[in-house]
Structure formats: C-alpha cells, structure tokens
C-alpha positions as CSV (number, residue, x, y, z in Angstrom):
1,X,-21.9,17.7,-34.7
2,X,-22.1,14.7,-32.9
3,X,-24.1,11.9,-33.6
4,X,-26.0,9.6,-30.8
5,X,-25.0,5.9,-30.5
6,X,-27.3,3.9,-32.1
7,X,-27.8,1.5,-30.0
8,X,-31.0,-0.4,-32.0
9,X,-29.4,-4.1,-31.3
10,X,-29.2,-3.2,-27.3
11,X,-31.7,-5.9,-26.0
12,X,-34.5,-5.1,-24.1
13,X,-35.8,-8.4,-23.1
14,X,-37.1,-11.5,-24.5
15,X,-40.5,-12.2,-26.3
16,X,-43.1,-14.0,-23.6
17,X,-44.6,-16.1,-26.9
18,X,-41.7,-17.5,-28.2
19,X,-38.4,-16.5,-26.7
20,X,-36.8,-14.4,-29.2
21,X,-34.8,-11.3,-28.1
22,X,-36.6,-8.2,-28.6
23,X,-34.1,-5.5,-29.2
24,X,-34.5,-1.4,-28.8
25,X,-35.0,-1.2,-33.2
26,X,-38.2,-3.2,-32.6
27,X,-40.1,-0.7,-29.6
28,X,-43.2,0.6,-31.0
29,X,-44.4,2.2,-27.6
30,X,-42.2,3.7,-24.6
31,X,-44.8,5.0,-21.7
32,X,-44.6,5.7,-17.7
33,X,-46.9,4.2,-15.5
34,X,-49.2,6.0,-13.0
35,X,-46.7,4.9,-10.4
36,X,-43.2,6.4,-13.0
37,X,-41.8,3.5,-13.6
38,X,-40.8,3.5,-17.3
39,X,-42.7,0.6,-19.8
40,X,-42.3,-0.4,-23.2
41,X,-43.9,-2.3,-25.7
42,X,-42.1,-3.9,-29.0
43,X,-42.5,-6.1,-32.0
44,X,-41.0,-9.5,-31.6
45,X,-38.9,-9.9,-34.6
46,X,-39.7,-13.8,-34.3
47,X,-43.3,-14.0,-34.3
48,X,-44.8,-10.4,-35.2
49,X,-46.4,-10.6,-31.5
50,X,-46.8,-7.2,-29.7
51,X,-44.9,-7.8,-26.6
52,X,-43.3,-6.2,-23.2
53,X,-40.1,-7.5,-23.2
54,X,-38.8,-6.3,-20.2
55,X,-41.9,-8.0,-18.4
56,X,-41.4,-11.8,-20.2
57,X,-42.7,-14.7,-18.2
C-alpha cells in the first residue's frame, strides 16, 4: 500500500497579524466559495490567530 506524501510543512501563505508562515499542518477549515474558488482558514503557529493565509495583506 502506498502512503500519501505528507506534505504538512508545504506553506500555504503567511499570517496577515504577524507575518509567520502558515503551513498545510495548521488548516482548520478548507471550503469553496459560491463562485468555486477554493479557501482555507488556519491557525497561525506564531500568534494562535485564525487566519486565511493565502489571502494575507
């Protein structure tokens, strides 16, 4: 049997509080829009802040 990468470091994005990289291990949420793009919320592993990484201003 084959296993699946794990692939938990892979970064999604950065945390729009304080700047830390958010990585795939931290996602709480993955959702589609109404429009089906793909989103995601995570757990900045800086600051405990619920964030959408790939969305950071």
């Amino acid at each position: 049997m084959r296993m699946a990468p794990d692939n938990r470091q892979a970064v999604l994005g950065t945390c729009s509080f304080c700047g830390d990289n958010v990585t795939e291990g931290y996602v709480i949420l993955r959702y589609e829009t109404t429009a089906g793009e793909p989103g995601v919320w995570a757990e900045c592993p800086g600051c405990g802040e619920v964030v959408d990484p790939t969305n950071a201003q």
